[in-house]
C-alpha positions in Angstrom: 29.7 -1.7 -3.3 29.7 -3.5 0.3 29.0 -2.1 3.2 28.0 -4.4 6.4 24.5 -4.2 6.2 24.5 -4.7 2.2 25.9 -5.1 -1.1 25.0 -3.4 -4.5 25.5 -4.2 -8.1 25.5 -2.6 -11.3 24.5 0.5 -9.6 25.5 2.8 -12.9 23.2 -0.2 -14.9 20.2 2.2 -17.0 17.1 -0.6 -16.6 13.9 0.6 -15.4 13.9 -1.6 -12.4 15.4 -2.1 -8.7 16.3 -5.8 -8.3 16.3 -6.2 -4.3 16.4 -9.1 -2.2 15.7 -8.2 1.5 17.0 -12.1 3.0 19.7 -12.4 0.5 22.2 -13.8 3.4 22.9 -15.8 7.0 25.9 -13.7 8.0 25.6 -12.7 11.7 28.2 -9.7 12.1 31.4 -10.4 14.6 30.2 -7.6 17.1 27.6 -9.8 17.8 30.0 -12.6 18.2 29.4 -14.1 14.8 26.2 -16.0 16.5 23.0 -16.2 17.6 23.4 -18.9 19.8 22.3 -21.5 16.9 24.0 -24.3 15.2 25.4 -23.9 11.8 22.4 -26.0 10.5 20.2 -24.1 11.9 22.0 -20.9 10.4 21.7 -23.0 6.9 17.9 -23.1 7.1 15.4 -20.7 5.8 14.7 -19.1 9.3 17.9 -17.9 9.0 18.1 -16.4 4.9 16.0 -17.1 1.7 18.2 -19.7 0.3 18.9 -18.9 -3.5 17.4 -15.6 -3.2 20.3 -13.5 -3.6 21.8 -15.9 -7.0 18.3 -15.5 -8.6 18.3 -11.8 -7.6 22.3 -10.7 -9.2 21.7 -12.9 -12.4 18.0 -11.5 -12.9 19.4 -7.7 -12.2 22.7 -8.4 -15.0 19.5 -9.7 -17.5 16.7 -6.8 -16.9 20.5 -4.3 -17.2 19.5 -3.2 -13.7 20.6 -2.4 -10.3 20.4 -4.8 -7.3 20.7 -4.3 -3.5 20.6 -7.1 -1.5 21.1 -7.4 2.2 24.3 -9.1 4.2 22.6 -10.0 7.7 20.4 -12.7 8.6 16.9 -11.8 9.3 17.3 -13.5 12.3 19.5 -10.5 13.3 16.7 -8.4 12.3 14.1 -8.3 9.3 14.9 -5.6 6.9 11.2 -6.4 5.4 9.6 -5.1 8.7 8.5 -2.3 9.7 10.5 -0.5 13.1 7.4 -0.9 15.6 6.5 -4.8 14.0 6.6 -7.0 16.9 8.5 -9.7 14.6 11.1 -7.3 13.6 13.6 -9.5 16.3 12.3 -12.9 16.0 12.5 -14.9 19.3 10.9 -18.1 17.5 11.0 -19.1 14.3 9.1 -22.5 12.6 9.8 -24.3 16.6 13.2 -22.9 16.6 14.0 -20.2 19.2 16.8 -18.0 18.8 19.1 -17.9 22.2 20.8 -14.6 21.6 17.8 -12.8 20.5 14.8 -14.4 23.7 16.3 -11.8 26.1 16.9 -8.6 23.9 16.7 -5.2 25.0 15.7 -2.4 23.8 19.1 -0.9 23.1 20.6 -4.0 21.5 17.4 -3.9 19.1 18.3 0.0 18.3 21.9 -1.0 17.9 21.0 -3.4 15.1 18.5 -0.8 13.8 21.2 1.7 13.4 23.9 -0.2 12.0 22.2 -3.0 9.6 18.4 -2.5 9.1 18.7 1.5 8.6 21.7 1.9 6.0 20.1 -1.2 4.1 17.0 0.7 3.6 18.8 4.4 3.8 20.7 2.5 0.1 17.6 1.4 -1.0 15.9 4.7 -1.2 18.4 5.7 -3.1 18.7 3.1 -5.3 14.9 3.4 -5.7 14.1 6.3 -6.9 12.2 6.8 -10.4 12.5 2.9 -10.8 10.2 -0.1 -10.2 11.1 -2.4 -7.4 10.9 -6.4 -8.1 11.7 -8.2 -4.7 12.8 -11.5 -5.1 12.2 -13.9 -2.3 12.7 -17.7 -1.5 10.3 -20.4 0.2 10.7 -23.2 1.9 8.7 -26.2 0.6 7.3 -26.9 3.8 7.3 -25.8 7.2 7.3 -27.9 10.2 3.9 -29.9 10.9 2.3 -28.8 8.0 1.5 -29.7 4.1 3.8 -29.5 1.3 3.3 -26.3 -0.4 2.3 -26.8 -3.6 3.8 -24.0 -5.6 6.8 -23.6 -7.6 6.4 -19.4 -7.6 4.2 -16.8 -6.1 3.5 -13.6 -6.3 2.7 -11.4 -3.5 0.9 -8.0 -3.6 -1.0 -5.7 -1.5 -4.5 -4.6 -2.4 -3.3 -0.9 -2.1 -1.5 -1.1 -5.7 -1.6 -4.8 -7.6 -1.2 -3.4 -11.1 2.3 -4.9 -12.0 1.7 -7.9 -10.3 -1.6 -8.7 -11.4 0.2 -8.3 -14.5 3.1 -10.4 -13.6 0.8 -13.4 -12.3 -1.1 -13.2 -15.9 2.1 -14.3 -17.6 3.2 -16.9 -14.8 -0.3 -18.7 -15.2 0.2 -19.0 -18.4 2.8 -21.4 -18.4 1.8 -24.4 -18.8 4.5 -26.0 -16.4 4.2 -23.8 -13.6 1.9 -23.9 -10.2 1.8 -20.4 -9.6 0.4 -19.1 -6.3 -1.4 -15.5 -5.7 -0.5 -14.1 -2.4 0.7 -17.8 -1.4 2.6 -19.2 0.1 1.1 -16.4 2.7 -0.6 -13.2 2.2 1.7 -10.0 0.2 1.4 -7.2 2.5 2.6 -6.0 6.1 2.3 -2.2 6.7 6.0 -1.1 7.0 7.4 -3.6 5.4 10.1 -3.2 2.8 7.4 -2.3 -0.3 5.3 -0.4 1.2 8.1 1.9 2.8 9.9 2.3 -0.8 6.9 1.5 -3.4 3.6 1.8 -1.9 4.2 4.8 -0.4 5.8 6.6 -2.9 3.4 5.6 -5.8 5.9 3.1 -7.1 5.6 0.1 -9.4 6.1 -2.9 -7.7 5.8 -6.9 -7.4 7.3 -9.3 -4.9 8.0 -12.9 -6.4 8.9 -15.7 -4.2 10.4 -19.3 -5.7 10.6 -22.0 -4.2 14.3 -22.4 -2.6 14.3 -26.4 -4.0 14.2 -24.9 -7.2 17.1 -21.9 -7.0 19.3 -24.4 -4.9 22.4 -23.8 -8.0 23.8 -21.4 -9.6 22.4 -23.1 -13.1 19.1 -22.8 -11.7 19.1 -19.6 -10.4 20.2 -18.1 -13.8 17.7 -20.4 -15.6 14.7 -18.4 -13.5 16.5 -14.7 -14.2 16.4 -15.5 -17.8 12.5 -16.3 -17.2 11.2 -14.3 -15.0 13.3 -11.0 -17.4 10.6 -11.2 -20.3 7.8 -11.8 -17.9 9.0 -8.9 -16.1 9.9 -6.7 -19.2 6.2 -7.5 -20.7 3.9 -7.0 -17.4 5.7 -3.5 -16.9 5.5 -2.3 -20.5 1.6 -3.1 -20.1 1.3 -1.2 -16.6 2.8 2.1 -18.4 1.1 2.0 -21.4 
């Protein structure tokens, strides 16, 4: 299913899980003129999406045999993984870039975007949610400007409120030998409001949020080489948490 703020697949799909990737795309929608006032390379970056994010999200939900949602605005439009009253639900500057069509926003262009892209995304999600364990799968960049390389090649992000699944999750990641794995890096797991806690933490839900590195989802190949590892990872850690 597509709507403008998101699309769905597999929705009739029986797996315990909810596959969602809140940056999944850098589409700005044509009644905002198709732009933010930023060049196309700009647009490519990951201020504007999670490059690979979405790829990595479809194959893993067609592996685990569950649903996905995944959203079709850029966050730069506004961040479906904030909460309403976050000040950095509009971004106006972004790693040193600002975003023209966003530094002099009103209030009633922000509740325009609410209505039409951030609410229905998360009004779907609910849906999709319910009685299932959300995975959110997110992208980083390895490095942002003026500061080290990140190290990792995954993370795992939690908030202290619930870690079961992930802590669980993060036990099968350190385990391979090949990985750097980071807990709550590249940056800390938890912003009241955001997307988890509104549809997991809230509602008593397993949950995990696992972030790769975009270098390493940049292909197609690459993003269905993760889905097919991060499935029995996945599969293992929630068996345990239900036991």
């Amino acid at each position: 299913m597509r709507h403008e703020a998101f699309e769905t697949f597999g929705t009739g799909r029986s797996g315990p899980w909810l596959v969602t990737c809140d940056h999944a795309t850098n589409r700005v929608p044509d009644w905002l003129g198709g732009s933010l006032g930023l060049s196309q390379s700009d647009m490519d970056r990951h201020i504007a999406f999670d490059l690979g994010a979405r790829g990595l999200a479809i194959a893993l939900g067609e592996v685990l045999a569950s649903p996905v949602i995944c959203s079709d605005f850029s966050r730069l439009v506004i961040d479906p993984n904030r909460g309403e009253d976050d000040p950095t639900l509009v971004m106006k500057l972004y790693d040193g870039t600002i975003i023209p069509a966003n530094r002099h926003l009103g209030a009633a262009e922000v509740q325009t975007r609410l209505d039409r892209l951030y609410r229905p995304y998360h009004d779907a999600y609910a849906g999709l949610a319910e009685g299932r364990a959300i995975v959110a799968i997110h992208s980083f960049t390895p490095c942002l400007k003026g500061r080290s390389p990140r190290p990792w090649h995954v993370g795992v992000l939690h908030s202290p409120l619930d870690d079961r699944l992930s802590r669980a999750v993060l036990a099968r990641l350190q385990a391979e030998p090949d990985l750097c794995v980071g807990d709550n890096e590249p940056y800390s797991g938890h912003l009241p409001g955001d997307t988890i806690d509104r549809h997991a933490l809230q509602k008593g839900r397993h949950n995990t949020l696992i972030e790769v590195r975009n270098d390493l989802i940049a292909t197609e190949a690459a993003q269905t080489d993760w889905a097919m590892r991060l499935a029995p990872i996945l599969t293992a850690a929630l068996a345990t948490v239900m036991a």
